[in-house]
C-alpha positions in Angstrom: -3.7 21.2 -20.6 -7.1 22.7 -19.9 -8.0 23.1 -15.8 -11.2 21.3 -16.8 -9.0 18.3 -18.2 -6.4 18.3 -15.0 -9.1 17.7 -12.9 -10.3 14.8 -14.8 -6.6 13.6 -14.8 -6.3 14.6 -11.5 -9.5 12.5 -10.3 -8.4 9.5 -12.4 -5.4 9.7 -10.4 -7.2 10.1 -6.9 -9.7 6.5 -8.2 -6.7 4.8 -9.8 -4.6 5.4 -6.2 -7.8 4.6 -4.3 -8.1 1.4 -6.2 -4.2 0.0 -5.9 -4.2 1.0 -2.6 -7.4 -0.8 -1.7 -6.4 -4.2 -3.3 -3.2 -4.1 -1.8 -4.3 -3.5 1.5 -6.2 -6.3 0.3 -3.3 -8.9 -0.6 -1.8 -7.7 2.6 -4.7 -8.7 5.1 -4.9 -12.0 2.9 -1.2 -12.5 3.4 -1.4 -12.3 6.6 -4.3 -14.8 7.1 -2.2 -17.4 5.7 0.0 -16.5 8.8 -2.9 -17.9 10.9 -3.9 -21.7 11.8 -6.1 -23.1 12.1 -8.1 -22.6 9.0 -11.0 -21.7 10.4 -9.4 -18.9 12.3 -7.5 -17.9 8.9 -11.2 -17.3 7.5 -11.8 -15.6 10.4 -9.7 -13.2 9.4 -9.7 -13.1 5.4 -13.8 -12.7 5.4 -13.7 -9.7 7.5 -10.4 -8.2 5.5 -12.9 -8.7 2.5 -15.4 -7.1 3.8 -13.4 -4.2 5.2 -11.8 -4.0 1.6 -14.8 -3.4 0.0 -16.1 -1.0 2.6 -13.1 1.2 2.4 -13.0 1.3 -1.5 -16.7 2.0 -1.2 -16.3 5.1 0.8 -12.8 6.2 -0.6 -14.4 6.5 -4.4 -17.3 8.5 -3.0 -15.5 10.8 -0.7 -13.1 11.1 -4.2 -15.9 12.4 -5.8 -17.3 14.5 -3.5 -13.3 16.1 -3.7 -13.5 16.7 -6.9 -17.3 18.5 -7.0 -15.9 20.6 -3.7 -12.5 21.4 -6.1 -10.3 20.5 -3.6 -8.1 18.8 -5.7 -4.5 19.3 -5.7 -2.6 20.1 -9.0 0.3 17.6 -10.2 3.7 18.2 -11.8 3.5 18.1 -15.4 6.0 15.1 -15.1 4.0 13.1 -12.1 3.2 10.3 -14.4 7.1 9.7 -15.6 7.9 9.9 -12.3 5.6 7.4 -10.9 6.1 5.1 -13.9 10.0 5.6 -13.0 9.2 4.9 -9.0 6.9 2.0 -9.8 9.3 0.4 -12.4 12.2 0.7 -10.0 9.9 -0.7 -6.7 9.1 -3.8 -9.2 12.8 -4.4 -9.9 13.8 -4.2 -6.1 11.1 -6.7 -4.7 12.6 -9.2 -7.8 16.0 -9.0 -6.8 14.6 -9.6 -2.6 12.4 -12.2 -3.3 15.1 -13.8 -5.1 18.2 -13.0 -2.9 16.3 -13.7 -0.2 15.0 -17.6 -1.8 18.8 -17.9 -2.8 20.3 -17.7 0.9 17.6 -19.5 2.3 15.3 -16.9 4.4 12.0 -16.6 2.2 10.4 -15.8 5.3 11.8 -12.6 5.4 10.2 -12.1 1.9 7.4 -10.1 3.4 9.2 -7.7 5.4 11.3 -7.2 2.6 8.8 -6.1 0.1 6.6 -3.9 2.6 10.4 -2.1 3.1 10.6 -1.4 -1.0 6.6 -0.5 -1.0 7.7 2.1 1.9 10.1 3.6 0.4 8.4 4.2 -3.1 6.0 6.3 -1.3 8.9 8.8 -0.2 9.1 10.1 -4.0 5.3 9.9 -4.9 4.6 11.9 -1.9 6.9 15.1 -3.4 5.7 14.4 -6.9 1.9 14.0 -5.6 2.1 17.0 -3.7 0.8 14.7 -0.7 2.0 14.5 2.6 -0.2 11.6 3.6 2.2 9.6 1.2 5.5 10.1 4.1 3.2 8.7 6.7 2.7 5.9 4.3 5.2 5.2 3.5 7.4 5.5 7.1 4.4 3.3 8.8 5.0 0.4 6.0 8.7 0.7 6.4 8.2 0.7 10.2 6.2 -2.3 9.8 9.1 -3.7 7.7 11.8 -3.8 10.4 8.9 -4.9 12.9 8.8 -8.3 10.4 12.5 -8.5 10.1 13.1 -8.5 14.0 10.1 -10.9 14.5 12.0 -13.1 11.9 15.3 -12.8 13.7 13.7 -13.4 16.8 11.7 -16.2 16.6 12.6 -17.6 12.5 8.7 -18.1 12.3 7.8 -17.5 8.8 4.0 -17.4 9.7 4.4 -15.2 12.3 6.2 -12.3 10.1 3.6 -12.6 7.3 0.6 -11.8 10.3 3.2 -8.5 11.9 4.0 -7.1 8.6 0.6 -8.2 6.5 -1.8 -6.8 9.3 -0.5 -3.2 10.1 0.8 -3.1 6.0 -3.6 -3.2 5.0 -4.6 -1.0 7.8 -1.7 1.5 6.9 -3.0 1.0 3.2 -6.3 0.9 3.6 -6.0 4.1 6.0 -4.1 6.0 3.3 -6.6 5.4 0.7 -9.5 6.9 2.5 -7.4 10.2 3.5 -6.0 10.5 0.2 -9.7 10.2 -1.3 -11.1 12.4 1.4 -8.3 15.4 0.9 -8.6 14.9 -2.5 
């Protein structure tokens, strides 16, 4: 592979990460205005969780380019992509099996912390395969946030209130992970 083609890959990897992160940062915030009532305070949140969205992925793709023209980039194992199709495969097969464990003994409010758990811990590998660091921060602040979510829920059994711990600090942790990883390149 040529160095002029790695980079390319290399910055299609640094939009694509931008991007997922972004809109799941996204889904999070969301998730966690659902947590909130009354509506009106529930739109409260989800307008400005919109709007910081689309801020972030604004900034993240430009400071990704700008990483790319300063060739700051970081080079990737030849085998990153079967790796993360491997990590990603496996994370999608583990949030199945808790969503419907969880639905089956009768505690889908611990649904949330459950999946911000597996989406922690997929980070662990990406960040050795990646080459980046910022990926164990991710990742330990999302599983932090996880047993945050599942104390709440043991706690207090308030389904709303674990979707607002675990879907608040999960988008900032995202969001903040896109805009380091696109600013490191």
């Amino acid at each position: 592979m040529s160095a002029e083609s790695h980079t390319v890959n290399r910055r299609n990897g640094i939009t694509q990460g931008v991007f997922v992160m972004t809109g799941f940062g996204l889904f999070w915030a969301i998730l966690a205005a659902t947590g909130v009532s009354p509506a009106a305070a529930a739109i409260g949140l989800a307008v400005p969780a919109v709007a910081t969205a689309i801020a972030v992925l604004v900034v993240a793709l430009r400071w990704a380019a700008e990483s790319v023209a300063r060739g700051t980039t970081r080079r990737v194992a030849e085998h990153s992509r079967q790796v993360f199709t491997l990590v990603n495969v496996g994370q999608a097969v583990l949030i199945l099996i808790a969503v419907f464990g969880l639905v089956r003994a009768g505690h889908p409010g611990l649904i949330p912390a459950a999946v911000c758990l597996v989406v922690g811990l997929h980070f662990l590998p990406l960040a050795r395969v990646f080459d980046v660091r910022t990926y164990l921060a991710t990742g330990a602040l999302l599983i932090a946030v996880a047993v945050v979510g599942a104390v709440v829920y043991a706690a207090a059994s308030d389904d709303a209130l674990v979707r607002v711990v675990v879907g608040l600090p999960a988008a900032i942790a995202l969001w903040t992970s896109s805009l380091l990883i696109a600013r490191r390149g």
